[in-house]
ROVO-362172 format. One record per residue (C-alpha): x, y, z. Coordinates in nm, 3 decimals, padded with zeros to 5 digits. Layout:
// residues N
r east = X&north = Y&up = Z
...
END
This chain:
// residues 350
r east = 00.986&north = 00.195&up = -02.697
r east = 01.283&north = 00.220&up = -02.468
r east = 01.428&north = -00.065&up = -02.302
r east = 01.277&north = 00.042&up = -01.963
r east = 00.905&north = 00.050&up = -02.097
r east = 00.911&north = -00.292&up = -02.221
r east = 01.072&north = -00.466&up = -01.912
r east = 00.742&north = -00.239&up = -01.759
r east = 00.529&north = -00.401&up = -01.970
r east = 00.680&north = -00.716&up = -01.974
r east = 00.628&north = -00.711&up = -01.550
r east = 00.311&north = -00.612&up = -01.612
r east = 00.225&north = -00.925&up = -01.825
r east = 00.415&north = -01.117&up = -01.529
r east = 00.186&north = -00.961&up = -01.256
r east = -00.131&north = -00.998&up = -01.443
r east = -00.060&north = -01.367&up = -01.525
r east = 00.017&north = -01.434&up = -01.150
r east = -00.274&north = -01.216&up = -01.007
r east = -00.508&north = -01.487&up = -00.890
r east = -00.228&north = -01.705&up = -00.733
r east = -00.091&north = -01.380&up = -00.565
r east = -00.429&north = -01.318&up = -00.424
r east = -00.529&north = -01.673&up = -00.307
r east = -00.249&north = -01.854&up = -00.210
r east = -00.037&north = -01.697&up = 00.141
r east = 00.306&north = -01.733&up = -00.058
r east = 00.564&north = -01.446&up = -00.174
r east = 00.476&north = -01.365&up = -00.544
r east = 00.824&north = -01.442&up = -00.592
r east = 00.851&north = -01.417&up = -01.031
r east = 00.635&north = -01.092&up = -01.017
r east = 00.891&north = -00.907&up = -00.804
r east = 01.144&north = -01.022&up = -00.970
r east = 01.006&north = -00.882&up = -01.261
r east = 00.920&north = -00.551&up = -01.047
r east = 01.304&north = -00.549&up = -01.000
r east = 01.424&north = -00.619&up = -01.333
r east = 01.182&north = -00.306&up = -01.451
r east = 01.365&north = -00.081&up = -01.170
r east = 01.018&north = -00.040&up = -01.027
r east = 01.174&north = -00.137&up = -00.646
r east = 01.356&north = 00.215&up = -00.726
r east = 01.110&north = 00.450&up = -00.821
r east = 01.085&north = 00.645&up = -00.501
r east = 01.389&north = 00.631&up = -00.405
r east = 01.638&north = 00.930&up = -00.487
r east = 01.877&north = 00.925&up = -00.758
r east = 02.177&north = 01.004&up = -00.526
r east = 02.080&north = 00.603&up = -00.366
r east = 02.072&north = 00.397&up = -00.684
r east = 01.675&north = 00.498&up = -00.732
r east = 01.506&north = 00.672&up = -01.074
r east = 01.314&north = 00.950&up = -00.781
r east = 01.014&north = 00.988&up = -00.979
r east = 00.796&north = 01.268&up = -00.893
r east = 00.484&north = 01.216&up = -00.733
r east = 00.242&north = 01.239&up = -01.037
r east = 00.440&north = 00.956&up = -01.241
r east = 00.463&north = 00.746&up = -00.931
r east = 00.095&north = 00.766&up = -00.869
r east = 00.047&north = 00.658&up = -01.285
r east = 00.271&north = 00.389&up = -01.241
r east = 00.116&north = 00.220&up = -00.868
r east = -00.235&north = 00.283&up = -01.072
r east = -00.101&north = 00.033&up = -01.368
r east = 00.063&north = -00.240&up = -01.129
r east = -00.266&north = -00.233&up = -00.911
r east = -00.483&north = -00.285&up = -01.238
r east = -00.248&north = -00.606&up = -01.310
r east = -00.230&north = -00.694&up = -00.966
r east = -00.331&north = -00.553&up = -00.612
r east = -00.154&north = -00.790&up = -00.418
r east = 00.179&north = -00.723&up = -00.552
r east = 00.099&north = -00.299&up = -00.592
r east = 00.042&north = -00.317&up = -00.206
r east = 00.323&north = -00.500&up = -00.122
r east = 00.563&north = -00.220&up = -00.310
r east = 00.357&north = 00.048&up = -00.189
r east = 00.455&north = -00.101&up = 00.160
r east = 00.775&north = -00.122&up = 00.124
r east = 00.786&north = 00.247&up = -00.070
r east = 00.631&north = 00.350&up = 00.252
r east = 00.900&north = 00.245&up = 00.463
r east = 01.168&north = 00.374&up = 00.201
r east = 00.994&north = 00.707&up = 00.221
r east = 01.008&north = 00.725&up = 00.598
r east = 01.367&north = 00.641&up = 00.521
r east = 01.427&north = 00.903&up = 00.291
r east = 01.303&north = 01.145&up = 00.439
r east = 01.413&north = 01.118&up = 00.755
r east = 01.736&north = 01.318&up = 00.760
r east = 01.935&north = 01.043&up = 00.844
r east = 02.169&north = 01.007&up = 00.581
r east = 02.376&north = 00.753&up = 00.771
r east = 02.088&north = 00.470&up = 00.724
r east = 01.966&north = 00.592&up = 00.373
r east = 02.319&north = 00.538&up = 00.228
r east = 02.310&north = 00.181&up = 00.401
r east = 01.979&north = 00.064&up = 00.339
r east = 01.824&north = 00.268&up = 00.047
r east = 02.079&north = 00.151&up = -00.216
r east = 02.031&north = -00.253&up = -00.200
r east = 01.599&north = -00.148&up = -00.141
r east = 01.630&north = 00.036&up = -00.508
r east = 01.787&north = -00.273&up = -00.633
r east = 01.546&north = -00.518&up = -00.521
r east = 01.787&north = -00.694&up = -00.335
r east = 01.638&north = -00.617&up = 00.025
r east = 01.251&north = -00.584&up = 00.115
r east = 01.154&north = -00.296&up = 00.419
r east = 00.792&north = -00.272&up = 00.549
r east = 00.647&north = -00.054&up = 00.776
r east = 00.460&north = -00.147&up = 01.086
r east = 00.283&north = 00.166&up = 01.206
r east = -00.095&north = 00.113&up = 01.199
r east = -00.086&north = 00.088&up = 01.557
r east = -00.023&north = 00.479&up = 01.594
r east = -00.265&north = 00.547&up = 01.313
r east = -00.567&north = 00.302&up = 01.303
r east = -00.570&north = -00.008&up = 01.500
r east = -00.604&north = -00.044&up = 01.859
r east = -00.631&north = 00.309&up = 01.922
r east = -00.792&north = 00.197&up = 02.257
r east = -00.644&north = 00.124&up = 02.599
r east = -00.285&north = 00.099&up = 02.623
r east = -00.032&north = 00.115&up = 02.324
r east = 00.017&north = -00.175&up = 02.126
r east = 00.361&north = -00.120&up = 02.089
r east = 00.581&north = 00.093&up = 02.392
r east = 00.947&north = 00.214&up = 02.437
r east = 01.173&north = 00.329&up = 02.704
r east = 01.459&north = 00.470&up = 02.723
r east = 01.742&north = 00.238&up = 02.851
r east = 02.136&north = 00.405&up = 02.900
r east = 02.172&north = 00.449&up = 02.578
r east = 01.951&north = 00.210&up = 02.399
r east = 01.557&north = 00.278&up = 02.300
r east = 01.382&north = -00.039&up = 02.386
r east = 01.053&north = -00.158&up = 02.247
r east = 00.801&north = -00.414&up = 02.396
r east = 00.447&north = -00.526&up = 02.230
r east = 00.332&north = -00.569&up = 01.889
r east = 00.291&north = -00.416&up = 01.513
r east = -00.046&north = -00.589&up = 01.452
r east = -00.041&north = -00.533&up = 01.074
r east = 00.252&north = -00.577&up = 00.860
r east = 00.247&north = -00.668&up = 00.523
r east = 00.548&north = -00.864&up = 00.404
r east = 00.644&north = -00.961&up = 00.739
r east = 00.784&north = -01.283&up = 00.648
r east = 01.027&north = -01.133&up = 00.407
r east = 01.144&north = -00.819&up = 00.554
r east = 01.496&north = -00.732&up = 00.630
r east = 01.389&north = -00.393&up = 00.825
r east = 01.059&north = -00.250&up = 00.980
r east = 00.993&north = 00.079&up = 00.994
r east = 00.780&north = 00.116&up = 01.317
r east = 00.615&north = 00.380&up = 01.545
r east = 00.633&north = 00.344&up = 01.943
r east = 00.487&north = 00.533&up = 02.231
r east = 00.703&north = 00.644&up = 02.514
r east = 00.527&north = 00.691&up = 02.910
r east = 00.468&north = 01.012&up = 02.851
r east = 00.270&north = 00.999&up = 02.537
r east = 00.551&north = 01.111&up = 02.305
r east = 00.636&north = 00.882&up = 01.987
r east = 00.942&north = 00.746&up = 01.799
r east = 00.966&north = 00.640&up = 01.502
r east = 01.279&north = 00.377&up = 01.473
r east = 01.389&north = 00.077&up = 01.201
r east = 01.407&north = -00.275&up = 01.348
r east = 01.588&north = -00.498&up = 01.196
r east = 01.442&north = -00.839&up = 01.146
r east = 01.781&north = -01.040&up = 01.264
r east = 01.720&north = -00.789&up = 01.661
r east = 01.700&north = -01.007&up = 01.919
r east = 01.349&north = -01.050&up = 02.058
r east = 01.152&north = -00.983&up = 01.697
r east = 00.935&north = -01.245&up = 01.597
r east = 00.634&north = -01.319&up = 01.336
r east = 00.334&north = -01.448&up = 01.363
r east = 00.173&north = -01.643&up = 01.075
r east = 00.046&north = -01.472&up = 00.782
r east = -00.350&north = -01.373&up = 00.826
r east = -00.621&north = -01.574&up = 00.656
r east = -00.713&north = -01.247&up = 00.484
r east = -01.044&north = -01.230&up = 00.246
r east = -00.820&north = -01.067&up = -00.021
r east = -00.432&north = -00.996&up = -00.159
r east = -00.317&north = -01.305&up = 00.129
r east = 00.000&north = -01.331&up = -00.082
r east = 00.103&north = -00.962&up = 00.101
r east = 00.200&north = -01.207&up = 00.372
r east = 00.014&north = -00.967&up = 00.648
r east = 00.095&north = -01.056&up = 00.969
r east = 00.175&north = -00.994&up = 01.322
r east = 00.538&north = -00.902&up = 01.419
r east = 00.638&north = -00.906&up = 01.813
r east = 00.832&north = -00.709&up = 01.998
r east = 00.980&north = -00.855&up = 02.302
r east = 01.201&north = -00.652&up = 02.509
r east = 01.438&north = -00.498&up = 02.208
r east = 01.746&north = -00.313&up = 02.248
r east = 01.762&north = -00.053&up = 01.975
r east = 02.140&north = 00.162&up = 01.925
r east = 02.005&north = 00.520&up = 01.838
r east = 02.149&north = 00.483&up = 01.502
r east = 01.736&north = 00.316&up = 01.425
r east = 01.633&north = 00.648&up = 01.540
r east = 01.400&north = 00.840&up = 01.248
r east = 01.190&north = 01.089&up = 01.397
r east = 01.121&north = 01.155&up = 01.764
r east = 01.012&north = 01.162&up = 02.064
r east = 00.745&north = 01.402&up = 01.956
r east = 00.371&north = 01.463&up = 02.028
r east = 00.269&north = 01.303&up = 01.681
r east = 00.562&north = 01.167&up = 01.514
r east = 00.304&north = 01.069&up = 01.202
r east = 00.223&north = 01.410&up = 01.114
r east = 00.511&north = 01.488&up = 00.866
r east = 00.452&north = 01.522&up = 00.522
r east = 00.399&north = 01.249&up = 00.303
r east = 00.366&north = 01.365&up = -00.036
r east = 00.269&north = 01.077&up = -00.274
r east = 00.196&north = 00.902&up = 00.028
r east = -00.085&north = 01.064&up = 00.133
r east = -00.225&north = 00.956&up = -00.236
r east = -00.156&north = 00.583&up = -00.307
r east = -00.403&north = 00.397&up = -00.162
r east = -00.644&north = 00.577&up = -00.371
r east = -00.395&north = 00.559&up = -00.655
r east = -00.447&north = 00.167&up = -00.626
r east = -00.825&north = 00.185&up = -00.547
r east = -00.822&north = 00.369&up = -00.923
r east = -00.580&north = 00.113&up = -01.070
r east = -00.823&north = -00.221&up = -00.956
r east = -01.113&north = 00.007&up = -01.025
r east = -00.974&north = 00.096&up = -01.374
r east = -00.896&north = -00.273&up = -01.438
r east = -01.300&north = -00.358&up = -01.347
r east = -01.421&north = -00.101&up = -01.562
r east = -01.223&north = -00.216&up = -01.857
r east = -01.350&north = -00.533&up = -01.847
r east = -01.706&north = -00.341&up = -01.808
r east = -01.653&north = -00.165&up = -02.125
r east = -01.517&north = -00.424&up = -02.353
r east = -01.841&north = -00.666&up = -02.263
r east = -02.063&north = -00.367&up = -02.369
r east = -01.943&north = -00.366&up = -02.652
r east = -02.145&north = -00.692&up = -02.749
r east = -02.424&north = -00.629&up = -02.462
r east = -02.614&north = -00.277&up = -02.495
r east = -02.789&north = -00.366&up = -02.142
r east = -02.424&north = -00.244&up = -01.972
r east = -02.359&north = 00.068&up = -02.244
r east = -02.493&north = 00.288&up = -01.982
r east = -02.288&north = 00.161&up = -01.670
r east = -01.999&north = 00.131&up = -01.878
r east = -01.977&north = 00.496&up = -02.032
r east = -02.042&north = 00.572&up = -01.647
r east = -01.747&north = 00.400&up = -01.502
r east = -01.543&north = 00.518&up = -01.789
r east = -01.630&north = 00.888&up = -01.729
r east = -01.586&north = 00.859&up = -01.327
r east = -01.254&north = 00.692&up = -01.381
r east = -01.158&north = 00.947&up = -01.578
r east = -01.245&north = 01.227&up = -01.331
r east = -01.074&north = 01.092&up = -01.024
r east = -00.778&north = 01.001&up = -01.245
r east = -00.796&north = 01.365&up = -01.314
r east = -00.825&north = 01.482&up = -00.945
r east = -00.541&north = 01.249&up = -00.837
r east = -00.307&north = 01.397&up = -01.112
r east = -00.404&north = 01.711&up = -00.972
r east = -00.332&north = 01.707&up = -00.626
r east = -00.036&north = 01.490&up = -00.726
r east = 00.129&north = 01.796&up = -00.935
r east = -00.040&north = 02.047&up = -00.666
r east = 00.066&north = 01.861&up = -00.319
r east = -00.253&north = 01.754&up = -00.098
r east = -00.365&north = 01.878&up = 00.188
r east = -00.486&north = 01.585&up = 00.486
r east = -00.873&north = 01.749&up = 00.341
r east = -00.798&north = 01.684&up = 00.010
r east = -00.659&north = 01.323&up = -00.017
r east = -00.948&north = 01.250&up = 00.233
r east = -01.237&north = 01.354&up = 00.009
r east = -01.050&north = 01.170&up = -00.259
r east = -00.970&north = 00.852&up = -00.081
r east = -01.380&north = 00.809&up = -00.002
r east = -01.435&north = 00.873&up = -00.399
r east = -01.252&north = 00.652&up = -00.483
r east = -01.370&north = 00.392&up = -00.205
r east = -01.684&north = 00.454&up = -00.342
r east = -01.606&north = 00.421&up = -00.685
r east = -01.392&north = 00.066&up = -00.669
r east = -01.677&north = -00.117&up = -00.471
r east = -01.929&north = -00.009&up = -00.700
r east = -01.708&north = -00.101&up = -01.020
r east = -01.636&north = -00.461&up = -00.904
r east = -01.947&north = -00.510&up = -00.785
r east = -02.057&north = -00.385&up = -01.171
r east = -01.836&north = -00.592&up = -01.339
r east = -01.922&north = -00.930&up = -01.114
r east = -02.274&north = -00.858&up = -01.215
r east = -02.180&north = -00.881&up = -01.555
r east = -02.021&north = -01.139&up = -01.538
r east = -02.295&north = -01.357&up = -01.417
r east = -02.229&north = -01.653&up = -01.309
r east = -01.911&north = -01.714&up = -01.436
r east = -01.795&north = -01.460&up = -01.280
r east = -01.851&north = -01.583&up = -00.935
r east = -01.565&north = -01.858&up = -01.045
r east = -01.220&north = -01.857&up = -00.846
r east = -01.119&north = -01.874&up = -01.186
r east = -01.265&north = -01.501&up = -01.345
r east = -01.116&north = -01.248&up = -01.216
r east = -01.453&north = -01.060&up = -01.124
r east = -01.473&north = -01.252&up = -00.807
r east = -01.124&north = -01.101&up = -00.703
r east = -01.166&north = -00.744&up = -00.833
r east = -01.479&north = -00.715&up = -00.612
r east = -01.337&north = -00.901&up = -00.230
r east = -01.011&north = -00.684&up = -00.314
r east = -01.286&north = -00.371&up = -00.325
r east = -01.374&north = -00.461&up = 00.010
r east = -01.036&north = -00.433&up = 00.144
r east = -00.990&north = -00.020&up = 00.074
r east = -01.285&north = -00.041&up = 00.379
r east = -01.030&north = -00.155&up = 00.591
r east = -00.707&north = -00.034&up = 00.551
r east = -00.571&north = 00.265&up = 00.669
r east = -00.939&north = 00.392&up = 00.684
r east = -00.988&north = 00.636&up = 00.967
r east = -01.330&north = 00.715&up = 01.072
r east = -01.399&north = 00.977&up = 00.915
r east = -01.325&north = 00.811&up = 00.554
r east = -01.489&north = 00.562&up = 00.627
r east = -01.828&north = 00.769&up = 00.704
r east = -01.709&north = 00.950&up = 00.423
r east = -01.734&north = 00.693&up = 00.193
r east = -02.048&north = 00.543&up = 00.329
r east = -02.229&north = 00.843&up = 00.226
r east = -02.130&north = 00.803&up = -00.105
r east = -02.251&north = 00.428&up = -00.130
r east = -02.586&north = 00.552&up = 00.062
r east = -02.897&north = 00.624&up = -00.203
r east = -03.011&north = 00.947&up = -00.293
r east = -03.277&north = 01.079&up = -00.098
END
């Protein structure tokens, strides 16, 4: 085994042991991202020409599929951050990628992205979060209402909305003047992401923040593994439930049959993800998937909770967690139409 795989290993040990801590309690999971770094994880998606391994998109998917298994919290919290490193890279702005991308791959700086407000939240009555054009400086007023990380962030990648409808899509830097951050929300689930709300008052951006933009729909670049991961980490906590599944029907024949089920579903979305990964998505595609695999995690947890009895209902199994971390794939970055999507696969037959 090569020296990589067992620091991978060895941070997957970390982030398993520290799972129910990172979930519960609203504090960095400091010792598992360290142990992310130390495993070059924090540079898997970025390029090799920045400091980063670049992995392509099917190994990248594998590998957010085994940290979510060992812990969700900590998976979403990279795959936040490889979000905003993403935006980064591709961006055509080589300027900021060689300044920012290098110390990201090394762990030594955390990015987020704050862009659910041009995507899924408040999508009614006036922007959440509007710029204007000042001389030469972009200048941003209102609110990101969902950032994970927030507390630790050096740099937010963020979407805005001009008067005339038209978007940008800029870094902030944490140390701007006029950015501040709410508390961390008292989330059901993964509260050691550190979500929170991050405030915009009044700040002066130099067009050197400048990623994409002003445009009709600034979001509608391609995303590549992006379009994939959340159901990549839906698969890895589902995968981690139905393991557990399996090995207690091995001494109960009552959960044979839901086990060999799970098993065999796993399997075929892990299939279909590997797929598209190798094949590139289309917006269709990763939506039909991303309901599956809704589907599939809430009815896993809720599988392996039920097996677990009453134990399981314990803080201390990890049953409990596996099935209020299902619920959160209702909630984030679920559009409509997923949603109803995967609804219809919960609904019963008939």
């Amino acid at each position: 085994m090569s020296s990589s795989a067992i620091e991978l290993e060895a941070a997957l040990a970390m982030l398993e042991a520290n799972a129910a801590s990172a979930d519960a309690e609203t504090d960095w999971p400091s010792a598992s991202w360290e142990a992310l770094s130390r495993a070059g994880v924090t540079g898997w998606v970025i390029p090799h020409s920045h400091g980063g391994e670049g992995r392509d998109a099917p190994s990248l998917l594998e590998g957010y599929g085994r940290l979510a298994g060992a812990c969700l919290t900590t998976c979403f919290l990279l795959s936040q951050r490889d979000a905003a490193c993403r935006r980064l890279r591709d961006s055509g702005r080589e300027d900021l990628c060689r300044e920012l991308l290098p110390p990201l791959a090394r762990g030594e700086r955390f990015a987020t992205v704050g862009l659910s407000q041009l995507t899924t939240s408040r999508q009614y009555g006036r922007p959440a979060l509007v710029a204007r054009l000042a001389g030469d400086k972009l200048v941003l007023d209102g609110v990101m209402p969902w950032v994970t990380g927030a507390a630790r962030a050096n740099h937010f990648v963020t979407g805005a909305v001009l008067d005339d409808g038209r978007q940008v899509l800029v870094v902030v830097p944490r140390a701007a003047a006029g950015v501040s951050i709410g508390e961390s929300l008292d989330l059901a689930a993964v509260r050691g992401s550190l979500t929170a709300e991050v405030r915009c008052e009044e700040v002066a951006l130099d067009a050197k923040w400048l990623l994409a933009g002003p445009a009709e729909r600034v979001m509608t670049a391609g995303r590549g593994a992006g379009s994939l991961e959340t159901s990549a980490l839906a698969l890895g906590l589902a995968g981690a439930a139905a393991h557990y599944l399996s090995e207690e029907a091995k001494q109960r024949e009552d959960w044979r049959a839901a086990a060999t089920e799970c098993e065999a579903s796993w399997q075929s979305l892990h299939e279909t993800l590997m797929q598209l990964a190798r094949q590139g998505a289309t917006a269709e595609d990763a939506a039909r998937l991303r309901a599956r695999a809704n589907a599939f995690v809430l009815r896993t947890t809720q599988y392996a909770l039920a097996a677990a009895k009453g134990t399981g209902f314990l803080r201390t199994h990890p049953a409990q967690r596996w099935a209020r971390q299902a619920l959160f794939f209702l909630v984030w970055s679920c559009p409509r139409p997923a949603l109803e999507a995967t609804l219809a696969y919960l609904q019963p037959p008939g």
